[in-house]
N, C-alpha and C positions, 0 to 999 in steps of 0.2 A: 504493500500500500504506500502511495507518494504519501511524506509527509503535511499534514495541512495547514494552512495557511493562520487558522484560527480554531478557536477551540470555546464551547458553553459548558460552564460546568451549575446541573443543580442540586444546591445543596450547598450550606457553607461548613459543615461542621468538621471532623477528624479526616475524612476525604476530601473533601469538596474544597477545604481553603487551602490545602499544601497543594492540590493539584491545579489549582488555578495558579497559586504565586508561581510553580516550577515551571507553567505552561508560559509565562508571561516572563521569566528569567530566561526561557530558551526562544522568545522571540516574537509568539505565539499573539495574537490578537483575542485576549481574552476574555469574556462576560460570564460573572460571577455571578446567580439567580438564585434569591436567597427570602421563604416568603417573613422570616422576622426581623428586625430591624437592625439589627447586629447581628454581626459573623461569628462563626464557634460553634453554633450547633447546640445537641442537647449536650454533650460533654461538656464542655465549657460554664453552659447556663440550667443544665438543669443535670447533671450527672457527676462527671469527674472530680472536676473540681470544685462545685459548692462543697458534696460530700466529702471530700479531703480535707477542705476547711472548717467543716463540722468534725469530723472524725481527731482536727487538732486540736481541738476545743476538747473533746471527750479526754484525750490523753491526759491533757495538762488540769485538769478535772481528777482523773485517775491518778496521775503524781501526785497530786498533793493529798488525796488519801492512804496513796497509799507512802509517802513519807517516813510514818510515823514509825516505821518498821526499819528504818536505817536511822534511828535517832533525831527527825525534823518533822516538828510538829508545826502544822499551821490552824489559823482559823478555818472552819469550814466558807469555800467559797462560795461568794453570792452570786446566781446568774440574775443579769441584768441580759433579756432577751431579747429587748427591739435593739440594744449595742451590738450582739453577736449576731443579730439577722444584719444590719449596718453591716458589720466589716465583712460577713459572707462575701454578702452583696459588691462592696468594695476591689474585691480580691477578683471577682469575674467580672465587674465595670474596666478595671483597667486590663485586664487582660482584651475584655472587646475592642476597648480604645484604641489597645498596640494591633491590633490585627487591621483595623479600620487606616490605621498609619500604615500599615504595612503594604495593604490592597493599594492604599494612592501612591505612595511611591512608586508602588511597581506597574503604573496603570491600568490596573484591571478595574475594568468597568463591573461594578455592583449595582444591580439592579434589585431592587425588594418588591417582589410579583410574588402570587399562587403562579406555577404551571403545570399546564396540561400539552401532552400533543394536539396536534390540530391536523397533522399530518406525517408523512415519514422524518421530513427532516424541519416542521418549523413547532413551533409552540407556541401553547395561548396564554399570552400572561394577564393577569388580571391584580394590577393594584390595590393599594389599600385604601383609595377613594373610589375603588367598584371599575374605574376605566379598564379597557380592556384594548392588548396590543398584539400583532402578531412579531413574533423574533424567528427569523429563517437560520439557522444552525448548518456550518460543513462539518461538525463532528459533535457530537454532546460527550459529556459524563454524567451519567444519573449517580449520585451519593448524599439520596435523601434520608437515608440511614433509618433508626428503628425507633419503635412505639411499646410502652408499657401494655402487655397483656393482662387483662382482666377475663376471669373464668366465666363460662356461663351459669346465669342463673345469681351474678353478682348486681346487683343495680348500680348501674351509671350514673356517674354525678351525687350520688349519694353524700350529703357531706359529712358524714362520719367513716368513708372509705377513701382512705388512701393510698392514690400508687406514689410511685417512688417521688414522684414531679412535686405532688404536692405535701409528702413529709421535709423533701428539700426546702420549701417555702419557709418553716421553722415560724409557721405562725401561733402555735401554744404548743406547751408542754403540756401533753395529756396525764391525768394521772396515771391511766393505762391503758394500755396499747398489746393489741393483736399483732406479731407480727405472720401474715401467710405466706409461707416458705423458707426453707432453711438453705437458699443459695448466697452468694457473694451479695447483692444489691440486698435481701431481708438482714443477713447478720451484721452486715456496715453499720446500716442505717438505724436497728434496732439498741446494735450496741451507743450510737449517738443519744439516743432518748434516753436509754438504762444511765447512761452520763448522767444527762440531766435531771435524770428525777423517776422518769415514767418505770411502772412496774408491766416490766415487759415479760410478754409470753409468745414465744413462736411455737408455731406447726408446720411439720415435715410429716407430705404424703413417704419419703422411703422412709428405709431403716438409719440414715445418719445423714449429720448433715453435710453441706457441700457436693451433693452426689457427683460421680465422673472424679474427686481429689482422692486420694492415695487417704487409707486409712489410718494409715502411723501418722500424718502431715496432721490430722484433725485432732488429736489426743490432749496438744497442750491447748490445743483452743475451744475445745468444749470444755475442758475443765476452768478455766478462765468465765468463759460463759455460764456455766451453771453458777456462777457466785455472783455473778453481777442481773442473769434474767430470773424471774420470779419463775418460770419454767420454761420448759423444752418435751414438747411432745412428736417424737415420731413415729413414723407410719402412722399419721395422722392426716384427716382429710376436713375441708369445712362441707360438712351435710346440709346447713341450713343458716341464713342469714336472717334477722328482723329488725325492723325498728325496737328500738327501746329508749324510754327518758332518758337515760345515762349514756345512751347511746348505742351502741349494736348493740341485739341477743344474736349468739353464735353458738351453732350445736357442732360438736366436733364427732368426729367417729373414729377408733381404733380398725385400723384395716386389718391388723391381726383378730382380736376378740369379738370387731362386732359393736363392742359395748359404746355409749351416745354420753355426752356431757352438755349442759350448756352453760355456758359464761357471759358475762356482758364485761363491755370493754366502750371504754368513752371514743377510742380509735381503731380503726383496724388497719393493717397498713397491708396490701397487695403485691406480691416482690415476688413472682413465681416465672419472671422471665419477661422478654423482651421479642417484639414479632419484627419483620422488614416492613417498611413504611412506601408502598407505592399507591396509598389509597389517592384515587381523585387525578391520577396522572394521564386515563385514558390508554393505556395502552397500548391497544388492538390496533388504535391510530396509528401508528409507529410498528405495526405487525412486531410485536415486543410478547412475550411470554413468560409466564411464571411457574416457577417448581411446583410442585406438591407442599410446598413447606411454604410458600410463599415468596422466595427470593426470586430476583431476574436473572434467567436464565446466562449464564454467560459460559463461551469458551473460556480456553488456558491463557485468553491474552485481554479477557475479560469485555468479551464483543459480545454481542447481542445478536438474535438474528439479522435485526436492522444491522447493516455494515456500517452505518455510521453513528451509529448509539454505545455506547460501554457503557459499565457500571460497575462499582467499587464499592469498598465498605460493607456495612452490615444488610445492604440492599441485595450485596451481590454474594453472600455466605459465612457460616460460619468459620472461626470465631469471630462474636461481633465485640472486638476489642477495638477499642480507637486505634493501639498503635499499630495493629494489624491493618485496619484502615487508610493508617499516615504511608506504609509501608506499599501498599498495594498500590492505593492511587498517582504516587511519585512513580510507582516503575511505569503504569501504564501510559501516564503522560510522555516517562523519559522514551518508549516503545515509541509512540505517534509520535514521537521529535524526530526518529532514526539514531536517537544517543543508546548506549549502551544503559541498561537497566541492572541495578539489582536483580540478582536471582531471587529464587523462592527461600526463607531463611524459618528459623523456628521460631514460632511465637509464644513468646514468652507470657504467663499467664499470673496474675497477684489478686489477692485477694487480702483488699485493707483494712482487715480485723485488726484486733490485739490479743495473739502476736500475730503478725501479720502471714499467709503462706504465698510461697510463691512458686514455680514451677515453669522448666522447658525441657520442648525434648518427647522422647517415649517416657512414659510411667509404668511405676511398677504396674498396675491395674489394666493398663494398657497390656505391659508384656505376659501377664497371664492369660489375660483375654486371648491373647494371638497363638499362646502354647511357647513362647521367644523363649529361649532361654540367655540370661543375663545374671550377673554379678552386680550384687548391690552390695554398698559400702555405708553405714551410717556413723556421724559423728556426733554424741551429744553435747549439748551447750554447756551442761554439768559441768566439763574437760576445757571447758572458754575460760580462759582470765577476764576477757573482755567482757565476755555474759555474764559472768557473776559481778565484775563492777559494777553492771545494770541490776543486776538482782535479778535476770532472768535464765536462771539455767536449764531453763524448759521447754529451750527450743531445739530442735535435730536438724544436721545437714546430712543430705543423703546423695549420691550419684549412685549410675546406671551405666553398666559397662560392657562390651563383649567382653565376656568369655575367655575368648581366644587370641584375640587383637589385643586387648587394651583400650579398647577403641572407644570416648566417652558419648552414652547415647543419650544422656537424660542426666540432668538433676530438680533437685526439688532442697527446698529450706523452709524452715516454720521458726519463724522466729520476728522479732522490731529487727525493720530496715531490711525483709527479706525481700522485695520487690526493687532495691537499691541494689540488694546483691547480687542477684540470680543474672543480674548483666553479666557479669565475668564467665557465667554459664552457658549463656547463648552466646558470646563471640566465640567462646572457646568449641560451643557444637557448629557454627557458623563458618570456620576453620577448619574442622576436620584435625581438632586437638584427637590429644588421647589422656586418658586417667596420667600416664605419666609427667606431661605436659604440666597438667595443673599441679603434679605435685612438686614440681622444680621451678615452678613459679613462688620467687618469692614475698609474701604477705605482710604488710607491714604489722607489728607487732605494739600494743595489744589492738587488735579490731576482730571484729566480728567477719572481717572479708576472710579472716583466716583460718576458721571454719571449712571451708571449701579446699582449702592447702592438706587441711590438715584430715578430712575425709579419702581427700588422695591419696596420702601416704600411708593412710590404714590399706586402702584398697592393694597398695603395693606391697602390707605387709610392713610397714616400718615407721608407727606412726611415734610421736615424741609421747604425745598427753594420753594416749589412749593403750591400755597395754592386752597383745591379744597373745596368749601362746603360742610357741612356735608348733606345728603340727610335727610329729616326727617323720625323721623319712626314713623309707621302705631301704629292706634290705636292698641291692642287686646280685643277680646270679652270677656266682665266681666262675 
């Protein structure tokens, strides 16, 4: 395909605005169609980073309770909640502002329309004073990314149910709160409220939570969790929703027993996953098709049937991670330019609890699943200088190894600052390291990176802090 002259991309969030500026750095004439009024997306304004910003609020909430255990006592703090809804707010204002700077520098035209196709290669956009314009396109990106799933038989708009969008808002601290599901976005966001006050209870239809995470990875973080939520029910389902004065009545059911409970809860909060967002696009206008699962259909280079459509991000498959996103839609831009592209790389996967886990690579759960055979190596925190100066030695670094190579296939960490760490993991699987590699890589001392040094060298057999008997060796025939 000649490269094109120009480029529309819609959507401004974790796809949509790295692939615009890149399209516009390699020359590209580019329009950026975005239907809210700042750029970012839900990550930005309604995801990543509000909740990261809540989630440091919860910490430092948590430090100073828990203090008292290394000899510093403070007063109990006071939350002052329209301040910490301010500075949320503050932290994603300036982040829009830089982006808004960033787009004019580079000239890309931002337009704020709904669109729809109108045909194969133009769109209908429709402003937010109702006019309506036609934009003729020589190539699109679709990276209108994804929407909070609510189950059926839940009522919409209910204002004592919340998805993620409007616990982010941080408009009251409930006394108490539902949280439905025991994935990454329920246990973030539930552990924020547990911060601030609310007596949380989540339900999990499996048998544990995080389903798809490695079972050793979740150990120090439900035990953490069971002391700060008022409870944890799994294989648990909601059977029944109702109005109630206090706010929802909620019937649960045990998938194992059978047996029914009802609670009422001032909030409930909704966290059981996230769908592709192509609702109101048209389509069929654009001969454009969607999976069984709802995403848009795309080849290995992320086309569409339309030859002049793509689509990236959480629209175009799982995982729907932003930086898998950021990752995707730069190559596919850098592909349309004729530049050389990033390859396919591992995506790396975090989950920002306390302690936080994080994960790249094959997993142990993975390599049973598949029958793999693999060499796992675990290092506890217990054996960290560094983790017990924190006071947490309850977090494990684990790798994944062939066998036979040395070859490293996978790690994972559970611990504060594991989503910081697990980088040295994915360049090192990004590379075609080996276990040996990481373990003669030297780790500055004391940190928590050295963890991952020091997991190696168990793997190798030779670790300093961890001591494993030598296995004895076999006779040989004289």
């Amino acid at each position: 395909m000649t490269a094109p002259s120009s480029l529309t991309v819609l959507g401004a969030g974790p796809a949509g605005y790295p692939a615009a500026f890149l399209a516009a750095d390699l020359g590209l004439k580019t329009t950026l169609i975005e239907v809210s009024p700042a750029l970012g997306g839900t990550c930005l304004h309604r995801g990543c980073i509000p909740s990261k910003s809540l989630l440091h609020a919860a910490r430092l909430l948590a430090d100073a309770r828990e203090a008292e255990a290394i000899g510093l006592d403070f007063a109990p703090p006071a939350i002052r909640l329209e301040k910490l809804r301010e500075w949320k707010e503050s932290v994603t204002d300036r982040l829009a502002q830089g982006l808004a700077q960033l787009a004019k520098a580079r000239g890309v035209r931002v337009v704020e329309a709904r669109a729809a196709f109108a045909a194969p290669t133009q769109l209908r956009l429709t402003a937010p004073d109702g006019s309506v314009a036609a934009h003729d396109f020589e190539t699109l990106l679709l990276a209108t990314g994804s929407v909070p799933v609510l189950p059926a038989g839940f009522p919409a708009g209910h204002p004592h149910l919340w998805d993620s969008t409007a616990a982010l808002a941080l408009s009251e601290i409930p006394e108490t709160l539902l949280v439905v599901g025991g994935g990454y976005i329920g246990l973030e966001l539930g552990s924020v409220y547990a911060a601030l006050g609310s007596r949380v209870t989540v339900v999990e239809m499996t048998g544990g939570l995080l389903p798809g995470a490695d079972r050793d990875l979740i150990v120090p973080l439900a035990k953490r969790l069971r002391g700060i939520f008022k409870d944890i029910h799994l294989n648990t389902r909601v059977a029944g929703i109702a109005d109630d004065p206090a706010g929802v009545r909620v019937t649960l059911e045990n998938a194992k027993t059978g047996e029914t409970r009802t609670e009422t809860f001032a909030k409930a909060l909704v966290a059981i996953g996230r769908r592709p967002y192509a609702d109101g696009l048209d389509l069929d206008k654009a001969d454009i098709s969607l999976t069984e699962r709802g995403f848009i259909s795309v080849d290995a280079d992320g086309r569409t049937a339309n030859p002049r459509v793509f689509a990236a991000g959480d629209i175009a498959g799982n995982p729907m991670l932003a930086h898998k996103a950021t990752h995707e839609a730069r190559a596919l831009v850098a592909r349309l330019a004729g530049r050389e592209a990033h390859g396919s790389a591992p995506v790396p996967a975090v989950v920002f609890t306390d302690p936080e886990i994080a994960w790249v690579g094959l997993t142990e759960t993975q390599a049973k699943e598949a029958g793999r055979e693999i060499k796992v190596s675990k290092f506890p925190w217990a054996a960290s200088g560094r983790a017990l100066t924190l006071d947490r030695g309850d977090g494990v670094t684990k790798i994944l190894a062939d066998p036979g190579t040395g070859k490293l296939l996978g790690a994972a960490i559970a611990g504060p600052c594991a989503g910081d760490l697990i980088s040295e993991a994915a360049l090192a699987l990004a590379t075609g390291a080996s276990v040996a590699d990481l373990a003669r890589t030297i780790h500055p001392h004391p940190t928590l990176s050295e963890t991952l040094g020091e997991t190696a060298e168990l793997h190798e057999g030779l670790c300093t802090h961890l001591y494993r008997p030598a296995r004895p060796s076999r006779p040989t025939a004289s």
